[in-house]
N, C-alpha and C positions, 0 to 999 in steps of 0.2 A: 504493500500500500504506500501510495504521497504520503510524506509527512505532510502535517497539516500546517500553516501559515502561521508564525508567532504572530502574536496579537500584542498590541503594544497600547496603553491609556488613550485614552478619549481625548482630545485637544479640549480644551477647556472652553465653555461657548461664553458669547455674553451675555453677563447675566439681565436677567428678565425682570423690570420692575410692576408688569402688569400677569394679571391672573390669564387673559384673556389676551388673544391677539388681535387688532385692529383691520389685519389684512389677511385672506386665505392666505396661503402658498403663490408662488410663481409660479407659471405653466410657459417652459421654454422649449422651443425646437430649435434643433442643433443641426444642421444640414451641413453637408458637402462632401467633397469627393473621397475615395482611398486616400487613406494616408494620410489625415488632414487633423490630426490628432483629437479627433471627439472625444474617444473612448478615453482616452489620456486625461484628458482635460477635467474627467468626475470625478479623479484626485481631491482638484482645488475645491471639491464641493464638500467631499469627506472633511477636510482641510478645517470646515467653519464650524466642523465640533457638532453637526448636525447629524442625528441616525437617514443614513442613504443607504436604497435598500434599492439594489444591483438585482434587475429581470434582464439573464443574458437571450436573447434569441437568435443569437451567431457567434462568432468565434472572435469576442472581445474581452476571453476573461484573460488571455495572455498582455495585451495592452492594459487594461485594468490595473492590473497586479504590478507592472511593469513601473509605475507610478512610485511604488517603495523599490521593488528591487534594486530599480536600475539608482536610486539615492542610498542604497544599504541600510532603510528602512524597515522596521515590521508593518504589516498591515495592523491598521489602526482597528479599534474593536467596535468604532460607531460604523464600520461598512459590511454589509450582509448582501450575499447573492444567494440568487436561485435560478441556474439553467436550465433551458428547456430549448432541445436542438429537433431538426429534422427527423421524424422517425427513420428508424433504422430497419429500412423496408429488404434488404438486403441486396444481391446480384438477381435471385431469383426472380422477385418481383419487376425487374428492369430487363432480364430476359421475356417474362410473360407480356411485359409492355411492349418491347421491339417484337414482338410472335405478331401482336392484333394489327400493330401496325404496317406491319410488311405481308400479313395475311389480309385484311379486309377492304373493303373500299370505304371512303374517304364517307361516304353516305354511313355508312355502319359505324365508323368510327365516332358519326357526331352522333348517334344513336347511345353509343355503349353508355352503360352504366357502372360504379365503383360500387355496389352493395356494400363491399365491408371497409370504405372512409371512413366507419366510428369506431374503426378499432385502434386509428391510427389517427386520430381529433386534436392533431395539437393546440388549433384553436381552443377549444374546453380547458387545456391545460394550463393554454393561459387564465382563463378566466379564475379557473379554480386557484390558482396561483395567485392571484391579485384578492379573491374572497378570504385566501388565508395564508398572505406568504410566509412560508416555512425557509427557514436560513439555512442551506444547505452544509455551511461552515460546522455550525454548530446544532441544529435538527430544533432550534426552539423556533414556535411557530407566534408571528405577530399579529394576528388576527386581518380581519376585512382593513383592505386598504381605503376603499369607502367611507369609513370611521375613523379614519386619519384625522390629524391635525396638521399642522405646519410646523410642530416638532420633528417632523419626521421627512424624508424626502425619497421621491421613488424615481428611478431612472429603466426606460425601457430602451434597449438596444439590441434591434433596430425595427426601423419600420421595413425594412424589404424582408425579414424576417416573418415579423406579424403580419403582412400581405398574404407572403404566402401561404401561412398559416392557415388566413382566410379565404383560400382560393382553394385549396385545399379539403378545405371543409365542408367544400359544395361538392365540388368534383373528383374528390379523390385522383385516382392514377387516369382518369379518363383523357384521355392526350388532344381532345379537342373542345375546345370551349363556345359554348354558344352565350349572344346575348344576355341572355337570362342567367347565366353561369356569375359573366362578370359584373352585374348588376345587383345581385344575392350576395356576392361575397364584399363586394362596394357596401352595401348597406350593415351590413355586418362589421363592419373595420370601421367607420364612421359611428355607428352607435357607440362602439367601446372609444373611441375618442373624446367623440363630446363626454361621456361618463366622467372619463378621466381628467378633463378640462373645466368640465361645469358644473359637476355633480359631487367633484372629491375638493376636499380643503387643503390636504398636503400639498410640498414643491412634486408638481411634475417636471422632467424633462423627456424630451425623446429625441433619440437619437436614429437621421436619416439619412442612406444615401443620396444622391442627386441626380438628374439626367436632363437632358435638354427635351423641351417638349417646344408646337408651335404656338406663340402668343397668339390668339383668333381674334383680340382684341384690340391689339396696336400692333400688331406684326412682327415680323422677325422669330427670333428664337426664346424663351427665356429659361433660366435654370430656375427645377423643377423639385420639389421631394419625388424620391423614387418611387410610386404602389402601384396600385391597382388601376387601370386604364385613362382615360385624357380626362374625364369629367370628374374624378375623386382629387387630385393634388392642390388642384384651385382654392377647393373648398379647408383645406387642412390648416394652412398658416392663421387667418382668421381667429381660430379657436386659441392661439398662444397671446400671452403679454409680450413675447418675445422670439422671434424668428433671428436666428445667427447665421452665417456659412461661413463652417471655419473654411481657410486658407491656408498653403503651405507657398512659401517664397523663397525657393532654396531651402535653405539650413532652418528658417525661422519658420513658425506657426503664428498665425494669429484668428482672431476673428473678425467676422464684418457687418455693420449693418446698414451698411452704406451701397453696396455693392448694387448698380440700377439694373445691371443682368437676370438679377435676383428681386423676388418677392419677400421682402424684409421688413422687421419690425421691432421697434424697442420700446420699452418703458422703465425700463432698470438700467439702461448704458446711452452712452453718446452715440448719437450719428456720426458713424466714422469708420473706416477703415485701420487698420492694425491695430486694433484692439487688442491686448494681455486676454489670451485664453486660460481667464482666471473667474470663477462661477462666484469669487469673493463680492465682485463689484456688484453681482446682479443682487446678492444676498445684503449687502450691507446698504444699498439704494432703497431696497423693500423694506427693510429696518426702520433707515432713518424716517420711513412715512406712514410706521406704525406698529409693523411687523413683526413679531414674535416668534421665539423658537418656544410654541406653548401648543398645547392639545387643544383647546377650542380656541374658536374664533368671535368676537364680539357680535354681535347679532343687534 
């Protein structure tokens, strides 16, 4: 077996002179390309002594962790994951996939059915995940994220993860997607967003790749969150206080919200380009205008 992660004291937060906090949480989206240090950057968020509670849905716990390592760090004890990857559908199931494909016509193909998708729902797993996340570190389980406050903060990484997840969950292995496919699984990934945005009190963030899609609206091209077909990405930044795209420039990382390529938005940072990929400033802006690291929110 891994050894498991020394755990090192909780960075000391600041302290709280109100019972109650005056502002939910932050709801940030974090966008941009490979290699653009997202994953990295939920360090500085650890960083503010705040319990951050790590849903990997791709292969960001190396980066993650990379955050101590690569400082000869321990990971701190206010950061908790819980993975949930790809079912492990095997070779098998990918041989029986190329069989129907190279066996059937193209008509039969948008016919077939996945009968047993629920055995392999990782969508639910998210869900269930989020109703009770259980810290995989340590197997203590923190109840409904729902029930959060903005003592707490929850980071999902990624949305092309969750996409698929919910694309997935319509159609299983069926290798051809109709209309109705990706219109079910758009409505499905949009419900648990808004939840997550509108309905929960905790810091959210989400973490997404990017893609170029066409602006229908002033033309040209503009960069995109990476999901589920051309009418769902529009709709996503909206729901945050905050739209990023980090950047890499050479050797340097930063963020942006300035970037007119990009569909962008602040309320916790300057309009500007190079921005410190530090989640401190968004934290300590939401502070100064009420904000509390507390379990309820003023009402």
């Amino acid at each position: 077996m891994n050894a498991q992660p020394q755990l090192s004291p909780v960075p000391p937060t600041t302290p709280s002179t109100e019972s109650h906090s005056l502002l939910p949480g932050v709801n940030v989206l974090l966008e941009g390309p490979t290699g653009t240090g997202k994953t990295h950057s939920v360090g500085t968020l650890v960083d503010t002594g705040i319990d951050t509670f790590y849903l990997g849905l791709e292969s960001g716990m190396e980066a993650l962790l990379g955050y101590y390592s690569d400082r000869g760090k321990d990971v701190p004890a206010n950061l908790h994951w819980h993975n949930l990857k790809s079912a492990d559908a095997g070779f098998d199931t990918l041989i029986a996939g190329a069989k129907q494909v190279g066996e059937l016509t193209q008509d039969a193909l948008y016919k077939l059915q996945d009968f047993n998708r629920g055995k392999n729902n990782r969508f639910k797993d998210v869900l269930q995940a989020l109703a009770n996340f259980t810290d995989q570190r340590t197997d203590v389980k923190y109840g409904d994220t729902h029930k959060w406050g903005p003592n707490k903060a929850l980071i999902i990484d990624g949305l092309t993860g969750l996409s698929d997840f919910a694309m997935d969950l319509v159609i299983g292995t069926k290798p051809i997607k109709s209309q109705t496919d990706w219109g079910v699984s758009q409505d499905q990934l949009y419900r648990l967003l808004k939840m997550l945005t509108e309905g929960c009190a905790m810091h959210f963030v989400l973490i997404s790749h990017v893609e170029r899609e066409i602006d229908e609206v002033q033309g040209g091209s503009k960069i995109t969150v990476a999901t589920l077909g051309k009418k769902l990405p529009p709709k996503i930044p909206p729901m945050f206080s905050d739209v990023i795209l980090a950047v890499r420039n050479g050797t340097t990382w930063n963020w942006s919200t300035a970037n007119p390529a990009a569909d962008l938005k602040t309320r916790n940072l300057s309009v500007a380009d190079n921005l410190k990929p530090d989640f401190k400033l968004i934290i300590d802006k939401w502070m100064s205008r009420g904000g509390r690291f507390t379990a309820e929110v003023k009402k």
